[in-house]
C-alpha positions in Angstrom: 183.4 16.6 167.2 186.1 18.6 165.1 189.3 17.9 166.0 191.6 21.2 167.2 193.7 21.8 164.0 197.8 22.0 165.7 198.0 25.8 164.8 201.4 27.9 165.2 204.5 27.0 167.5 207.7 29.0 167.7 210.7 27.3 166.8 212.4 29.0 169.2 215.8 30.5 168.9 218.5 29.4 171.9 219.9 32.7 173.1 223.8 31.9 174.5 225.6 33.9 177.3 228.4 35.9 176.8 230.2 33.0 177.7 228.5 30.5 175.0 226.0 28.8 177.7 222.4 28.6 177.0 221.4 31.6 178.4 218.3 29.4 180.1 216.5 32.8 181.8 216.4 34.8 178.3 215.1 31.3 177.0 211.8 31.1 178.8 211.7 34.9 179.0 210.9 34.6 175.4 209.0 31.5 175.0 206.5 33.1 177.0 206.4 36.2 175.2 205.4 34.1 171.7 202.3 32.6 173.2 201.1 35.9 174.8 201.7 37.5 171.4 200.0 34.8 169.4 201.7 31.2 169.5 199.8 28.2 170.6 202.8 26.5 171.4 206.4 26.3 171.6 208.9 23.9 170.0 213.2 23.5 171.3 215.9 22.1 169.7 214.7 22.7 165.9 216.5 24.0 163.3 215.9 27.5 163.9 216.9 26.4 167.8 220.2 25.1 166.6 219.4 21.9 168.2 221.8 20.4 166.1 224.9 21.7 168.2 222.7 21.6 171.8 224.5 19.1 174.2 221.9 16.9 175.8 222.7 17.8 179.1 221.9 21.6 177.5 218.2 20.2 175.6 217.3 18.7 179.6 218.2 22.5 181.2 216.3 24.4 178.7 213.4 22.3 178.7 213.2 22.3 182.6 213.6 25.9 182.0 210.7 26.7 179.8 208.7 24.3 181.3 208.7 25.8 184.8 208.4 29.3 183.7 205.6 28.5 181.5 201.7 28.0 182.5 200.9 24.5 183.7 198.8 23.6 180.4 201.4 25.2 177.8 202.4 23.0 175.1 206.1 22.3 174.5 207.3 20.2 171.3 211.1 19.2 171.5 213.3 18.6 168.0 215.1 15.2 168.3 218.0 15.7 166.1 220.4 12.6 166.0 222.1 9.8 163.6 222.9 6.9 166.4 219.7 5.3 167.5 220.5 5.2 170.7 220.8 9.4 171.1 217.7 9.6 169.3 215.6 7.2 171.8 217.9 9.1 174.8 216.8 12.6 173.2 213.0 11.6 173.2 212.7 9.5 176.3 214.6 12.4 178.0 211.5 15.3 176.6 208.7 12.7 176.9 209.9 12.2 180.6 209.9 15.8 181.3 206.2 16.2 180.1 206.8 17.2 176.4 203.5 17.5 174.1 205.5 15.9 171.2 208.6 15.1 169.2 209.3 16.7 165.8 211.8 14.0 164.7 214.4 14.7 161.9 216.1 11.3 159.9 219.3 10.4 160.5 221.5 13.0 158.6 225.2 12.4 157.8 224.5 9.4 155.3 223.0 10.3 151.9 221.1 8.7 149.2 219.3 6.1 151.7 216.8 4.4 150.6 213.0 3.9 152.6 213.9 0.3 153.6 216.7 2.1 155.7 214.8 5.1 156.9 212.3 2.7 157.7 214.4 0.5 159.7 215.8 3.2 161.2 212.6 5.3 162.5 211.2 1.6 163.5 213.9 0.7 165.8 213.9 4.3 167.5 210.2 3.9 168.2 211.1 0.1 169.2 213.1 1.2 171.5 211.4 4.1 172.9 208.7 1.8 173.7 205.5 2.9 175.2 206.1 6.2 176.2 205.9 7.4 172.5 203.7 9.8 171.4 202.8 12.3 169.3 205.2 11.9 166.4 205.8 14.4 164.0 207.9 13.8 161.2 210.5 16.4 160.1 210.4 17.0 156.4 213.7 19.5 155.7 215.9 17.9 152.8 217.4 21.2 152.6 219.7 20.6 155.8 219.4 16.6 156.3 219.7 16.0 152.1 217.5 13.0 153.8 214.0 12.8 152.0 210.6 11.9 153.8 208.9 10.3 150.9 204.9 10.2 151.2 205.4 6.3 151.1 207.9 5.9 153.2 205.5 8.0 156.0 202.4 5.9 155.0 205.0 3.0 155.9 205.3 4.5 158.9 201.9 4.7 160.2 200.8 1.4 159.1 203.4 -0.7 161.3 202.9 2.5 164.0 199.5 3.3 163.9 198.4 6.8 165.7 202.1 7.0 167.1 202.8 9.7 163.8 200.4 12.7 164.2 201.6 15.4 161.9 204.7 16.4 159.1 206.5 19.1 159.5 207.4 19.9 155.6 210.5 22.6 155.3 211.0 22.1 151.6 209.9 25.6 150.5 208.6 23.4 147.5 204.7 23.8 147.3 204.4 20.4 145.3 205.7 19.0 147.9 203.6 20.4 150.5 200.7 19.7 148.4 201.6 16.1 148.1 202.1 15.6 151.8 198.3 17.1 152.0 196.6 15.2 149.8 198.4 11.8 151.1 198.1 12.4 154.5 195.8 15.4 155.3 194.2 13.2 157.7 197.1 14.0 160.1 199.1 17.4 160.7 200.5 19.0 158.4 202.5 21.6 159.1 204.4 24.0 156.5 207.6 25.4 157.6 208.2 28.0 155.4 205.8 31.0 156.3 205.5 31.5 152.2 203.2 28.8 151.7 201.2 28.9 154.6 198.0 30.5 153.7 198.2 28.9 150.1 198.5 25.5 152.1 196.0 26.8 155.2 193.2 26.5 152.3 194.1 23.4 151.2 194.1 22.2 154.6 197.3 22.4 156.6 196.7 22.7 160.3 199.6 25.3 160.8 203.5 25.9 161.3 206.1 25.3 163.5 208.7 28.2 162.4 211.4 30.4 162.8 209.3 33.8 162.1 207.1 32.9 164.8 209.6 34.5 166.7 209.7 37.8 165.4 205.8 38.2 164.0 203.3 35.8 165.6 200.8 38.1 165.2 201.2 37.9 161.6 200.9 34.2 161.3 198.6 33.3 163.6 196.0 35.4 161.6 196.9 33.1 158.7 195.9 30.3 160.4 193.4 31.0 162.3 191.1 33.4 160.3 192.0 32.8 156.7 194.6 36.5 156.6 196.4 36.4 153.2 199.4 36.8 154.7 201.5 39.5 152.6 203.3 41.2 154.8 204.2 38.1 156.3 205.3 36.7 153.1 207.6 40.0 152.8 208.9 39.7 156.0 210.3 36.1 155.2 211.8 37.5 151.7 213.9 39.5 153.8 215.0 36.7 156.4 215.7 34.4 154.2 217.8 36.9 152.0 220.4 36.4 154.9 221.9 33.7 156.8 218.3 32.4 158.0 218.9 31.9 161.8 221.4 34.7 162.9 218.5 37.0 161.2 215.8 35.9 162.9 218.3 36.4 166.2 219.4 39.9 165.8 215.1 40.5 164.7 214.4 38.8 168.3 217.0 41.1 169.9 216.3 44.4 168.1 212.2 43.5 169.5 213.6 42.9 172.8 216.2 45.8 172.6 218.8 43.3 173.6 221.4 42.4 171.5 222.4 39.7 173.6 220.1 37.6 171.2 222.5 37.7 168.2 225.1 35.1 169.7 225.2 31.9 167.9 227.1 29.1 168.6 229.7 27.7 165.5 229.6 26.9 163.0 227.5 29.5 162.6 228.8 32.9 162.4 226.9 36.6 163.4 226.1 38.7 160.2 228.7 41.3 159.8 227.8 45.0 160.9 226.6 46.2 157.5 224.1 43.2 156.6 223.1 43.7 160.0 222.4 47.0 159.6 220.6 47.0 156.2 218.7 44.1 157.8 217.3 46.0 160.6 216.9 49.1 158.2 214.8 47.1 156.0 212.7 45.2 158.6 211.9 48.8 160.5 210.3 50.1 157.4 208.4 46.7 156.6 206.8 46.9 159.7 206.3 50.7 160.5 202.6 51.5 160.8 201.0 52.8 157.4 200.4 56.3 156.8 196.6 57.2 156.6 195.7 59.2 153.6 
């Protein structure tokens, strides 16, 4: 029997009261509009979820929050984003607990230039510690933010002293060697791409989908990629335009300006909101990418 390929999950965006709170009713509001539009699942506390700055108490609400307004059998990832062992087992142990499908699990971030003895030891002692309630690992691949590199050996490391407990990569290097690597090393597992470029370049070569931040403006343009083979060009357009900004207030005023509420722009420092102008030309531009085309 063919196993399901993972398919495409929303990093979802955390929308903040006027008052900086996770705004938790906006939250599931639009975790359930992804999957009805095209998502398969949902993931909280990535990047694109600034789950770098979410408090724990905050990652516990918000999952509770999704989880209840979401359908019994919906499928909820959670980021686990930490340097101290002990907040990364708290951080997982807390979303296993609550019922979560999986962990995408970043490496410890603030030291640079470690070596895979270190990473090793490091993602060993977390799932140690963790104990039996782990499951469905996937690795987070994003040197981009963490300067941390998940090298193919250091993952086959990995598997070997944890076998079945690692189930996919994410890989968020916008670097298609990279990607291609990861595939031909451990295509066997998951691999997911994060940026939306080289998805249907890496869907042919195998990839089983994306977790990403564009899932929350377009999934009906990726999950076309994914599922039936779509070439993907306005979707590669679309992402030349979020990523010519600040990456995650973009995809936040594009969720709002969907929703007609920009209550979705907020984010929480050290981020700060695009200015009026590149906000503007932003939604200027993205208006005419995705206005219907004229028939002849």
């Amino acid at each position: 029997m063919t196993k399901p390929i993972f398919g495409l999950s929303a990093a979802l965006i955390t929308p903040y009261t006027t008052s900086g709170a996770v705004d938790l009713p906006k939250l599931a509001r639009h975790a359930g509009s992804v999957l009805a539009r095209g998502c398969d699942s949902v993931t909280l506390c990535g990047t694109t979820g600034e789950g770098f700055g979410l408090s724990f108490g905050e990652r516990n609400a918000m999952y509770e929050a999704v989880a209840t307004a979401l359908p019994a059998d919906a499928r909820i990832q959670v980021g686990i984003m930490a340097c101290a062992i002990d907040d990364a087992v708290a951080q997982s142990l807390a979303a296993l607990d609550a019922g979560a499908a999986g962990l995408l699990m970043a490496p410890p971030f603030y030291m640079k230039g470690m070596d895979d003895d270190g990473l090793y030891k490091w993602f060993s002692q977390v799932f140690e510690r963790i104990g039996p309630k782990l499951r469905c690992v996937i690795l987070y691949h994003i040197p981009g933010q963490t300067a941390v590199a998940l090298s193919p050996e250091l993952i086959t490391r990995l598997r070997k002293a944890w076998p079945g407990l690692i189930t996919g990569i994410k890989d968020s290097s916008g670097d298609w060697d990279t990607a291609e690597l990861f595939l031909a090393t451990h295509g066997d597992i998951s691999v997911l791409i994060g940026d939306e470029r080289l998805l249907p370049r890496a869907m042919a070569k195998g990839a089983e989908g994306s977790i990403c931040g564009v899932a929350n403006i377009a999934p009906e343009l990726l999950a076309p990629v994914i599922h039936s083979g779509a070439d993907g060009r306005v979707l590669t357009e679309l992402t030349n335009l979020v990523v010519s900004n600040p990456i995650i207030p973009a995809v936040k005023i594009l969720v709002g300006h969907l929703a007609g509420d920009a209550g979705f722009d907020a984010v929480r420092p050290p981020l700060s909101e695009l200015g009026a102008d590149q906000k503007s030309q932003l939604l200027e531009a993205f208006d005419a990418l995705m206005a219907p085309s004229e028939g002849p």
